[in-house]
C-alpha positions as CSV (number, residue, x, y, z in Angstrom):
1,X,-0.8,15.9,-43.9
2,X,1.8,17.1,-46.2
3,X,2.1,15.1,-48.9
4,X,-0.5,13.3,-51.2
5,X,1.3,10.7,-53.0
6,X,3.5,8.0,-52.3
7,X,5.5,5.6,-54.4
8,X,4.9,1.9,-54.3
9,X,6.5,-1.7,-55.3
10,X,4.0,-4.0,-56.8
11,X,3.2,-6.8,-58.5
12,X,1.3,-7.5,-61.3
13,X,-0.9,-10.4,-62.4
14,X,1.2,-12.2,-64.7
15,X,-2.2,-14.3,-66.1
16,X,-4.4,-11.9,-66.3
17,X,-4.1,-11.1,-70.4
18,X,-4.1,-14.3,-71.4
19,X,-7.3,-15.2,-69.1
20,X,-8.9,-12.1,-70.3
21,X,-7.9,-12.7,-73.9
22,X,-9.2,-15.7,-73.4
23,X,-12.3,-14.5,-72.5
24,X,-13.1,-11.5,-74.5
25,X,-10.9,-12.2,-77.6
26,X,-11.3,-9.3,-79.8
27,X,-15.0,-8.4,-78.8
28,X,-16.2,-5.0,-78.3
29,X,-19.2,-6.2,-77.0
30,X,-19.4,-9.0,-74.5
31,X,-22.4,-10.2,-71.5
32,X,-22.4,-10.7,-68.4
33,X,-22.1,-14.1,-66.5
34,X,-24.6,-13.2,-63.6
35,X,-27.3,-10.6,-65.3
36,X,-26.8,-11.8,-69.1
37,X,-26.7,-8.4,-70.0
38,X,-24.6,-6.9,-73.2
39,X,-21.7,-4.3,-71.9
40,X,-18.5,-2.9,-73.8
41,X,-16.1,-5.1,-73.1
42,X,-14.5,-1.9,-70.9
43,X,-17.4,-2.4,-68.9
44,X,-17.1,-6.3,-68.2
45,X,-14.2,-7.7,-65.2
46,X,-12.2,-10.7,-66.0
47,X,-13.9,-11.9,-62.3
48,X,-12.5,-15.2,-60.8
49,X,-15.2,-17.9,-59.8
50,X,-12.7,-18.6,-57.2
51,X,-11.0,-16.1,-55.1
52,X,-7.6,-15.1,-56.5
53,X,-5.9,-15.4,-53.1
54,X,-7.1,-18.9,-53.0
55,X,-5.8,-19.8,-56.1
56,X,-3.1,-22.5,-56.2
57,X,-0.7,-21.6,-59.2
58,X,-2.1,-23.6,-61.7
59,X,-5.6,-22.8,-60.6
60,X,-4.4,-18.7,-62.0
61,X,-3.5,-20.4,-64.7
62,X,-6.8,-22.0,-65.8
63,X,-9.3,-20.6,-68.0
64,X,-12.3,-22.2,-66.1
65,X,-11.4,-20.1,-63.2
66,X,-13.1,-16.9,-64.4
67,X,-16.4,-15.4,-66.2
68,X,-17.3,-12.3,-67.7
69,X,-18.8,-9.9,-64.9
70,X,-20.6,-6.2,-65.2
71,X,-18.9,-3.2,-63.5
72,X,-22.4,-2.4,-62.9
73,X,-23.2,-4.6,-59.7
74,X,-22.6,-8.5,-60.6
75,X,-19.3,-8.4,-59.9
76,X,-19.2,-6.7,-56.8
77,X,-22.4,-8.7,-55.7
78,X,-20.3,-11.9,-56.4
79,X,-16.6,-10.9,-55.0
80,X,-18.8,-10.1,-51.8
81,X,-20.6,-13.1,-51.8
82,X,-24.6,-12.1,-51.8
83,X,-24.6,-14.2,-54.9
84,X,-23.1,-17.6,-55.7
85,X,-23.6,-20.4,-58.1
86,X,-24.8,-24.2,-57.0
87,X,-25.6,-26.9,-59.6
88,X,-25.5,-24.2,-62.1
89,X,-28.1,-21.6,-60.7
90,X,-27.5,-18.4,-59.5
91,X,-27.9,-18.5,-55.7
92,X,-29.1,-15.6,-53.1
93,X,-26.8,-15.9,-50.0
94,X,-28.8,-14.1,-47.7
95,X,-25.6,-11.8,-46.8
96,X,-26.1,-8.6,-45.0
97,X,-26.4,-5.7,-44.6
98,X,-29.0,-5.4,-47.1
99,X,-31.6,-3.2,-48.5
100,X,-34.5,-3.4,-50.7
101,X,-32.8,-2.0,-53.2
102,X,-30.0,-4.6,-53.2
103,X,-32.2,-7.5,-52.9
104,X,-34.4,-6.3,-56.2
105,X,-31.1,-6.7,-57.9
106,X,-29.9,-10.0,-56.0
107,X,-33.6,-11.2,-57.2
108,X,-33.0,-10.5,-61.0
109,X,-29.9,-12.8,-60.7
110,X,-31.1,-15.8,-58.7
111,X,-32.0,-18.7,-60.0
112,X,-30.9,-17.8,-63.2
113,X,-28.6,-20.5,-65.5
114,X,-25.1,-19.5,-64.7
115,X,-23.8,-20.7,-68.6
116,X,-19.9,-20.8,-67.6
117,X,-20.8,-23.7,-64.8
118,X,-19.5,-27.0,-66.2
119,X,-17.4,-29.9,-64.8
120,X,-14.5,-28.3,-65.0
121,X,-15.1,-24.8,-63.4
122,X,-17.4,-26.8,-61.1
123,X,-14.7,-26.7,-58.1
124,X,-14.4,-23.5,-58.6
125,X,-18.0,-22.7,-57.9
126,X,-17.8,-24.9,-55.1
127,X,-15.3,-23.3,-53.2
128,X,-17.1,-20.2,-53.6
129,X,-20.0,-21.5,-52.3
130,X,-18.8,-23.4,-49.7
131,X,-16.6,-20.4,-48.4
132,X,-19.6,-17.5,-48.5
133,X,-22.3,-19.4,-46.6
């Protein structure tokens, strides 16, 4: 290997301030979704309910299509898919691999009230659901 770097074309989320202004406003502070616990708004994703990818153009465009999530496990417990939401809980998936560790956390989250589930994020939730089982 020679070099160490590369330069790149991307592309950028267009949405993503408004959703997350949206979202945060001008808090500092702001909690959770899954763990309802208070972070620095640094500290918190601007996580879509459903996948991104998935996301027909209006969909990206809709502020029921995202929550507040922790960088310090929800999110990456949700985007994975140990956790979902149905009828407004906090679900355990059952995913694996797994460790005791992991499922002590996944346990502190399920069955929990997931507060941004409402009729209209409800599809949302649904596909995400439906498309981790």
């Amino acid at each position: 290997m020679e070099e160490t770097e590369t330069e790149i074309t991307s592309t950028r989320r267009l949405e993503q301030g408004y959703l997350k202004k949206n979202l945060f406003g001008k808090k500092i502070i702001g909690t959770c979704a899954c763990c309802k616990k208070e972070y620095p708004v640094s500290y918190l994703i601007t996580a879509h309910i459903k996948k991104r990818t998935f996301c027909k153009p209006n969909e990206r465009k809709d502020l029921n299509v995202v929550m507040p999530m922790c960088k310090m496990g929800c999110d990456e417990l949700y985007e994975k898919g140990y956790i979902s939401v149905s009828n407004g809980l906090f679900v355990d998936m059952a995913k694996t691999p797994n460790s005791s560790e992991l499922q002590k956390y996944i346990n502190q989250i399920s069955g929990s009230k997931c507060d941004f589930y409402n009729e209209k994020s409800k599809t949302y939730f649904d596909w995400h659901f439906d498309n981790n089982k």
